[in-house]
C-alpha positions as CSV (number, residue, x, y, z in Angstrom):
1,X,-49.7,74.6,-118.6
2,X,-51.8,71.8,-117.0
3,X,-49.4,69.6,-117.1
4,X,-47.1,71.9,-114.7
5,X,-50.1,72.7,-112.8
6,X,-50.5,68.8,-111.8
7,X,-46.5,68.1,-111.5
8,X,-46.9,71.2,-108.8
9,X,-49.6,69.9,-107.0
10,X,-48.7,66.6,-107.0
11,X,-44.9,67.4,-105.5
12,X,-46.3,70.0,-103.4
13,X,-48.5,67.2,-101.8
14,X,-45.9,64.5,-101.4
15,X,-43.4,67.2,-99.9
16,X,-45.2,69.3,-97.7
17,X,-48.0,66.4,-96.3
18,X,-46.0,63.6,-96.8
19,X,-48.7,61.5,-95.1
20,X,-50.3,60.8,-98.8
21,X,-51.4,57.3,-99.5
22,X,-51.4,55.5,-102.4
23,X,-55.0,55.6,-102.8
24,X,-54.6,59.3,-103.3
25,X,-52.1,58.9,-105.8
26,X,-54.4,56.6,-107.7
27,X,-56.9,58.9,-107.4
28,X,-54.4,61.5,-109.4
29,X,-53.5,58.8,-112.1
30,X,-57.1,57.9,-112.4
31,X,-58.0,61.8,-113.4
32,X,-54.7,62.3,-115.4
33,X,-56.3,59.7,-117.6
34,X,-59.6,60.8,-117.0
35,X,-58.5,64.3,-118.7
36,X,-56.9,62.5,-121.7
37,X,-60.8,60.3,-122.3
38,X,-62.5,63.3,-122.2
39,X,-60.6,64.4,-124.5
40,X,-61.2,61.8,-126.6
41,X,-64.6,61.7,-126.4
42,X,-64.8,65.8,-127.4
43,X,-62.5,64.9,-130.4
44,X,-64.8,65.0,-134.0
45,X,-62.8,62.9,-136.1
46,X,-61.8,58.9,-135.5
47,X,-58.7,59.1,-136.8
48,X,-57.9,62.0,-133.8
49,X,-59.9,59.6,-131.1
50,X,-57.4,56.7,-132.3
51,X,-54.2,58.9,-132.6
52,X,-55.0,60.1,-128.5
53,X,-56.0,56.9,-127.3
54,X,-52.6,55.4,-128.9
55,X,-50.4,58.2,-127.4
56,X,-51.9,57.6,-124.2
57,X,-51.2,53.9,-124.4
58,X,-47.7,54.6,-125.6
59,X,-46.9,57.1,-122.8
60,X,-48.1,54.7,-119.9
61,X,-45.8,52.1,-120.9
62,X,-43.0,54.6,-121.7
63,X,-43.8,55.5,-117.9
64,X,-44.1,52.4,-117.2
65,X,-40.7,51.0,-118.2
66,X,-38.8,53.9,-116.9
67,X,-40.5,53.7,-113.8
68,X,-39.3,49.7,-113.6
69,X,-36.0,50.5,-114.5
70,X,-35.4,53.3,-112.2
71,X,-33.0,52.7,-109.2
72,X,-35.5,54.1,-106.9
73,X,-38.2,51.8,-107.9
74,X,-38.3,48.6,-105.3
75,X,-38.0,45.2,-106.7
76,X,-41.3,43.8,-105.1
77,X,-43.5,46.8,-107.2
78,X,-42.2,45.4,-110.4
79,X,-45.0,42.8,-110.3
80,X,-47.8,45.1,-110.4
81,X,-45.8,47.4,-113.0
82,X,-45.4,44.4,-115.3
83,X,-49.4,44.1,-114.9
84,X,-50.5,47.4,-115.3
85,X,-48.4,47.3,-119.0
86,X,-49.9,43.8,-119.8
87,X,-53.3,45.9,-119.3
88,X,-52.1,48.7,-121.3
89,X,-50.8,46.3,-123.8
90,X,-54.3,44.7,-124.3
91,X,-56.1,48.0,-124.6
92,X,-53.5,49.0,-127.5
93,X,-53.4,45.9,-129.6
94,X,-57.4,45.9,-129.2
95,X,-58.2,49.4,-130.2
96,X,-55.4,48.6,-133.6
97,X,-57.2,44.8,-133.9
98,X,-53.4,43.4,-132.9
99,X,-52.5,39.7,-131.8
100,X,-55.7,38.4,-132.7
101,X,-57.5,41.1,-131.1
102,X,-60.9,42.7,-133.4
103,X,-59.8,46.4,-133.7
104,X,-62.3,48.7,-132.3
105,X,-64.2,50.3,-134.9
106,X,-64.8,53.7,-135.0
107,X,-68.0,54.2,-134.1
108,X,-67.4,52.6,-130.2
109,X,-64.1,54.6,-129.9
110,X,-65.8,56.4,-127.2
111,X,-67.2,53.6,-125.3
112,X,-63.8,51.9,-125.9
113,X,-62.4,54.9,-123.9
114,X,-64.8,55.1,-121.4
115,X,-64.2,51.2,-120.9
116,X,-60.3,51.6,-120.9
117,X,-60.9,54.6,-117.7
118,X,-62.8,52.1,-115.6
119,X,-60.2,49.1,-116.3
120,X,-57.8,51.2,-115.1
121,X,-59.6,52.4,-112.2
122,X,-60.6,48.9,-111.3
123,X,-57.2,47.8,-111.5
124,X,-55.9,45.9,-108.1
125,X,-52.3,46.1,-109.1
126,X,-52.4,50.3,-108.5
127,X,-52.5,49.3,-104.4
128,X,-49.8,46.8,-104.4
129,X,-47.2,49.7,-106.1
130,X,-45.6,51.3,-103.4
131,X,-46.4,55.6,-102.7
132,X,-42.8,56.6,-104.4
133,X,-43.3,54.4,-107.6
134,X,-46.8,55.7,-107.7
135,X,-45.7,59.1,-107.8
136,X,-43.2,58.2,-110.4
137,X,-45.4,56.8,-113.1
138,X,-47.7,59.7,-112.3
139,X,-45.1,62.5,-113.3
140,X,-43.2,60.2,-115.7
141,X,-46.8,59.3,-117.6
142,X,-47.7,63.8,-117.5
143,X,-44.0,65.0,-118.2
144,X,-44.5,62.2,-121.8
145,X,-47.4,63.1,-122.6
């Protein structure tokens, strides 16, 4: 239900204002992922913390790659999609101690989270992807997951 509650509200705005920046749209990837770490973080276990934080990762790039590979996606935003993913990629092989990454062990599963949130939302790359590809990844990465 609150994933058709943000697909409506995020159409809704791109329809009916059609004066929405990117920044907005940031803003509304930013708390989609917000939602997900919070999650995280309330979850008792480890083993539940790791399994969320991987699906996340998994349904970014899923997102990700069908967002690049979509007709309606411009060839100049395919740059900052390739760098979001190399982000995502990072934070996954980290958190599973991958390609000679330490894996995050379970007791800073929340931090890790918390420090995955803020990467994102300090990530440069989010401005240079143009409104409609923005919107994409956003409905793409809530409709996965």
């Amino acid at each position: 239900m609150l994933k058709a509650k943000i697909i409506f509200t995020i159409l809704f705005a791109f329809i009916s204002i059609q004066t929405s920046k990117a920044d907005d749209l940031k803003k509304e990837l930013q708390k989609y992922i917000n939602e997900i770490i919070t999650e995280v973080k309330e979850a008792e276990n480890p083993e539940e913390k790791r399994e969320m934080l991987n699906d996340l990762f998994e349904d970014l790039q899923s997102a990700f790659s069908i967002a690049k590979n979509s007709p309606y996606v411009p060839e100049e935003d395919h740059k900052g999609i390739d760098e979001l993913q190399s982000k995502i990629t990072d934070r996954y092989y980290e958190l599973n101690g991958l390609n000679g990454f330490n894996k995050v062990q379970d007791y800073n599963l929340n931090q890790f989270a918390s420090f995955t949130l803020q990467d994102i939302e300090q990530a440069d790359t989010l401005l240079t992807i143009s409104l409609t590809t923005l919107l994409l990844i956003i409905i793409l990465a809530i409709l996965i997951f």
